[in-house]
C-alpha positions in Angstrom: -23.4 1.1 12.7 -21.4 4.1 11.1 -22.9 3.8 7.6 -22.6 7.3 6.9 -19.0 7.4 8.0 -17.8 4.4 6.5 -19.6 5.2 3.2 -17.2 8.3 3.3 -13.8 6.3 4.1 -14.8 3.8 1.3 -15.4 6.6 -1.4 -12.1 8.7 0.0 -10.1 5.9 -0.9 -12.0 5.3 -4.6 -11.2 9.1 -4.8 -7.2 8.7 -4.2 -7.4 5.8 -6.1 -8.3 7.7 -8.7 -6.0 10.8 -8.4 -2.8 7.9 -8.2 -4.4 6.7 -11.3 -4.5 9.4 -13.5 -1.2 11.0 -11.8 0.7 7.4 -13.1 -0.7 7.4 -16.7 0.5 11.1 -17.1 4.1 9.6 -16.3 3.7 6.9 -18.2 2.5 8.7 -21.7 4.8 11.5 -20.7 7.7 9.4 -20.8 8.6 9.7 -24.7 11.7 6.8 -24.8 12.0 3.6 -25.1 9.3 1.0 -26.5 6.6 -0.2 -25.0 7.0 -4.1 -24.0 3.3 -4.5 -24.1 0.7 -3.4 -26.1 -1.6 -2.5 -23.2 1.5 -0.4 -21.9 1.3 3.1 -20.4 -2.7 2.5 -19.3 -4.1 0.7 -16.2 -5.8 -2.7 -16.6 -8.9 -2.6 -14.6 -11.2 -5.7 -13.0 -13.3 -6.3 -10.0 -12.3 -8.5 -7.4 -14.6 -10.4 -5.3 -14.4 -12.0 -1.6 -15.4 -15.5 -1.6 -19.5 -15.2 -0.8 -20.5 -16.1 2.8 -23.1 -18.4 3.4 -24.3 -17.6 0.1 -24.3 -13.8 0.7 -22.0 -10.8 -0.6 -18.9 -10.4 1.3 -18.0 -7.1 -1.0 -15.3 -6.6 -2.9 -13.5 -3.7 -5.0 -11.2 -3.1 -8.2 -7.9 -4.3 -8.9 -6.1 -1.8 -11.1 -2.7 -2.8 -12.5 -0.4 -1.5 -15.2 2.3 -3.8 -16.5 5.3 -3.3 -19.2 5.6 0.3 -19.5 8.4 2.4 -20.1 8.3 4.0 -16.3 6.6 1.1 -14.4 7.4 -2.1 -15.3 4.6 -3.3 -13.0 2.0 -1.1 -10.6 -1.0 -2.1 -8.7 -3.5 0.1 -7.6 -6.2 -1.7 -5.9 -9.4 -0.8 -3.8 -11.6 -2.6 -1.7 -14.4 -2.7 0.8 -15.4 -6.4 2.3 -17.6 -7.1 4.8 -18.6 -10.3 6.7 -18.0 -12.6 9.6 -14.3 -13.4 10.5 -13.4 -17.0 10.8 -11.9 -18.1 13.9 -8.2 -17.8 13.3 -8.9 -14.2 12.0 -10.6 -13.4 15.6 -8.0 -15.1 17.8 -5.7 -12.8 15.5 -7.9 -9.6 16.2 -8.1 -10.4 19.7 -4.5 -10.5 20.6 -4.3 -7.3 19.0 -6.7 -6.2 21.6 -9.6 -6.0 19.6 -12.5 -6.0 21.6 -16.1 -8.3 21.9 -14.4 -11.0 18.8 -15.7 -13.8 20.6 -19.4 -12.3 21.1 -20.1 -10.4 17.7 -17.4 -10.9 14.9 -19.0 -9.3 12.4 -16.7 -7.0 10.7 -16.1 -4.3 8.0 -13.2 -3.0 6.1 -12.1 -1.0 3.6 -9.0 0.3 2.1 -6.4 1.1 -1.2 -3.2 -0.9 -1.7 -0.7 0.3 -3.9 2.9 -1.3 -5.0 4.8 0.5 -7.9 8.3 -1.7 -9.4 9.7 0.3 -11.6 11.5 -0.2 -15.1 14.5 1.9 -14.1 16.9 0.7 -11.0 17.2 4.3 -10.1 13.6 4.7 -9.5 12.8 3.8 -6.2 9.6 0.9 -5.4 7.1 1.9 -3.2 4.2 0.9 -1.2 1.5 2.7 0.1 -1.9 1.8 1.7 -5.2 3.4 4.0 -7.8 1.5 5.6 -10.2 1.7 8.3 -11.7 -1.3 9.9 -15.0 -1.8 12.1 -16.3 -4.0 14.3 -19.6 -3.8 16.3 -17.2 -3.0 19.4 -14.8 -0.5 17.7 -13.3 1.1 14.5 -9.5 2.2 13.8 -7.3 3.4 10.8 -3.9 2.6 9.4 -2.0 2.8 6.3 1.4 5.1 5.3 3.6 4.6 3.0 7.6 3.5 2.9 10.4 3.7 -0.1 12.4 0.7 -2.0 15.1 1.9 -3.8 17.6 -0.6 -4.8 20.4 2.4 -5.6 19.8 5.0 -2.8 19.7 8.5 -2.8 20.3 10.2 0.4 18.0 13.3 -1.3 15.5 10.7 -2.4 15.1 9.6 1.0 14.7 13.1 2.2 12.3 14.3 0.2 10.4 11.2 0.3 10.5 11.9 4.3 10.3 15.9 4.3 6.9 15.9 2.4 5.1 13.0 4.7 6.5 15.1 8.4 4.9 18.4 6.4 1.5 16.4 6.1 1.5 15.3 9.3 2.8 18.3 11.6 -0.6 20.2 11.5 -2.0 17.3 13.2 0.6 16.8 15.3 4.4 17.5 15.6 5.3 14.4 17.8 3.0 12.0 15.6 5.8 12.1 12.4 8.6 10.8 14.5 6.4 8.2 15.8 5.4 7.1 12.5 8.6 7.0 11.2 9.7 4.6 13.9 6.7 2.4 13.9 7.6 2.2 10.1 11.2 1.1 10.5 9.8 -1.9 13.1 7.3 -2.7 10.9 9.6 -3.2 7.2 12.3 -4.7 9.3 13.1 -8.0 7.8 14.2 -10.7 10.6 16.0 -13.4 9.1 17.5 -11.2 6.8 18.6 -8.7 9.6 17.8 -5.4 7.8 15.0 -3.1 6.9 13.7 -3.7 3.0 13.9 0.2 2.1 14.8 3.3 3.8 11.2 3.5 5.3 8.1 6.2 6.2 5.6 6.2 8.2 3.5 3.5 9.3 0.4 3.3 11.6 -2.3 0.8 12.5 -5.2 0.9 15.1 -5.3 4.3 15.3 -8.5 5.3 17.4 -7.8 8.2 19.1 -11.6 8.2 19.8 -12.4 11.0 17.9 -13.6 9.8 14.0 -13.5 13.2 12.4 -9.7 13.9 13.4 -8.5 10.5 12.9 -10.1 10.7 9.5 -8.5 13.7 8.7 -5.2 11.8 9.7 -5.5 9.1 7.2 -6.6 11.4 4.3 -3.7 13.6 4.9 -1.3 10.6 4.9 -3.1 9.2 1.8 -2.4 13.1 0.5 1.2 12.9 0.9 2.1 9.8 -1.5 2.5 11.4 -4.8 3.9 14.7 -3.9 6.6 12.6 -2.0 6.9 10.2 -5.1 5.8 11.2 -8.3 9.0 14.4 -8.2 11.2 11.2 -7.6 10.1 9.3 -10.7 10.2 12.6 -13.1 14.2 13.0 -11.4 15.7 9.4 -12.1 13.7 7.8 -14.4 15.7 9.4 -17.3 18.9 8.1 -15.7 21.1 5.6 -17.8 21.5 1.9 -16.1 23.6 -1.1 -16.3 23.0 -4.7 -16.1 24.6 -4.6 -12.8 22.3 -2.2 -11.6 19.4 -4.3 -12.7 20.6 -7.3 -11.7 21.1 -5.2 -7.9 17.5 -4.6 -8.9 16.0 -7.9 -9.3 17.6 -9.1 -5.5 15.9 -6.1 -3.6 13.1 -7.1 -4.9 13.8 -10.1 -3.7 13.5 -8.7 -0.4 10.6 -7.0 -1.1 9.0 -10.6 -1.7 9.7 -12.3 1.1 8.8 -9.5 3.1 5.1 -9.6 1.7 5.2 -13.3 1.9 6.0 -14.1 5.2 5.1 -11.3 7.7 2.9 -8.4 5.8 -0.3 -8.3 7.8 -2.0 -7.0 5.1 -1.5 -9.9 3.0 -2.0 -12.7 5.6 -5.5 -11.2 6.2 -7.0 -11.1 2.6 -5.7 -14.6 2.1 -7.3 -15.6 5.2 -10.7 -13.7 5.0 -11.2 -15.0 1.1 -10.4 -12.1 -0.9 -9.6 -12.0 -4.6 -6.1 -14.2 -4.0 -4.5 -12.2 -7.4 -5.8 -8.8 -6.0 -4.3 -9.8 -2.3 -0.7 -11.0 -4.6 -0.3 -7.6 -6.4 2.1 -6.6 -4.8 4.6 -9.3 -6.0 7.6 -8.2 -7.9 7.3 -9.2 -12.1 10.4 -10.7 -11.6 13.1 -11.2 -9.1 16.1 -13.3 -8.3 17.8 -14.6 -4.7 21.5 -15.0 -5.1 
């Protein structure tokens, strides 16, 4: 069953959760101009989320942590969760073409994971995303998660750093897995009936069982490691940067982009709203506002 080991994934990601926490309310209160637009500004909301109860029973849940209105992030979601249950049969036809072994005889599964989506006040500022997981079945377990930059106004440094610091997290494991990453990353946020990618990427990675849990652990934790020393330096550099309506407005359509992606093909997404999750936890991610021209 893996208790032990999926007790320790689940509390890894409460413990990153944490760290992005307390590293976003430091930038937050340490940002010293401009008003708040909310009164709750600069702190994290916090509430639990629940998957809808199976047969009765507790399908688990987690904590949906989201800031809204500040002077640096006009709207962040950090969000945890470990659910547990019996897929539904759209969900196992789904796993199964994946390759997902024994769906049809035991479909019991377990999963666990953070989710995080920063839009930021400033157009210079670059969104991101970033998320971990592992998922189990009685047949098999795997990892994925990695993160990937939005900027609307882009910053060949930006991009970069934003790069350099995830490859120097990930070459002690192994020097051809960054490369592979990155790739996997740009097929992944590509955008098909819009013909581009929706930022200038990272690294992405999903079913990773290398059959060794310790090492592929490790993987995850050091890509979960990575996030805010490749972002938090890029929100202390631009957010004190001047901007125009034009730039905002530029802005609102990428996250236009950034909607529609989420919407329509995010895997992520189209499993919590099929498996019964907390519907406003699974939506987080949605822009505060947007526009399509």
């Amino acid at each position: 069953m893996m208790d032990q080991e999926k007790q320790r994934a689940s509390d890894w990601f409460k413990s990153l959760r944490d760290d992005i926490v307390a590293c976003f309310e430091a930038l937050e209160q340490n940002h010293t101009t401009g008003p708040f637009t909310d009164m709750d500004a600069g702190r994290f909301e916090v509430s639990e989320t629940t998957r809808a109860p199976q047969n009765g029973e507790d399908a688990g849940g987690g904590l949906m942590s989201v800031m809204r209105g500040g002077r640096v992030f006009e709207k962040v979601g950090v969000n945890i969760s470990t659910v547990y249950g019996t897929l539904g049969e759209a969900a196992q036809k789904s796993m199964a073409a994946r390759g997902v072994p024994g769906m049809a005889e035991d479909p019991r599964f377990w999963a666990s994971g953070i989710s995080l989506v920063a839009h930021m006040r400033n157009p210079h500022v670059p969104a991101v995303h970033m998320n971990t997981r592992m998922f189990w079945t009685p047949h098999t377990w795997w990892f994925g998660g990695g993160s990937d930059l939005n900027p609307c106004i882009e910053y060949d440094d930006d991009t970069e750093h934003f790069h350099t610091t995830q490859k120097s997290h990930l070459d002690p494991h192994d020097p051809d897995l960054y490369p592979k990453l990155k790739d996997w990353a740009d097929e992944y946020f590509y955008i098909p009936h819009r013909g581009r990618a929706r930022g200038v990427g990272g690294i992405f990675m999903d079913d990773r069982n290398s059959g060794d849990w310790e090492q592929d652990f490790a993987l995850v934790q050091d890509i979960g490691r990575a996030f805010l020393p490749a972002f938090a330096p890029l929100v202390e550099k631009r957010r004190p940067q001047s901007f125009t309506d034009a730039d905002k407005d530029a802005q609102l359509v990428h996250r236009g982009l950034y909607a529609e992606y989420n919407l329509v093909y995010d895997r992520g997404t189209k499993f919590g709203l099929a498996t019964g999750h907390d519907a406003n936890a699974v939506l987080m991610s949605l822009p505060p506002m947007a526009k399509w021209v």
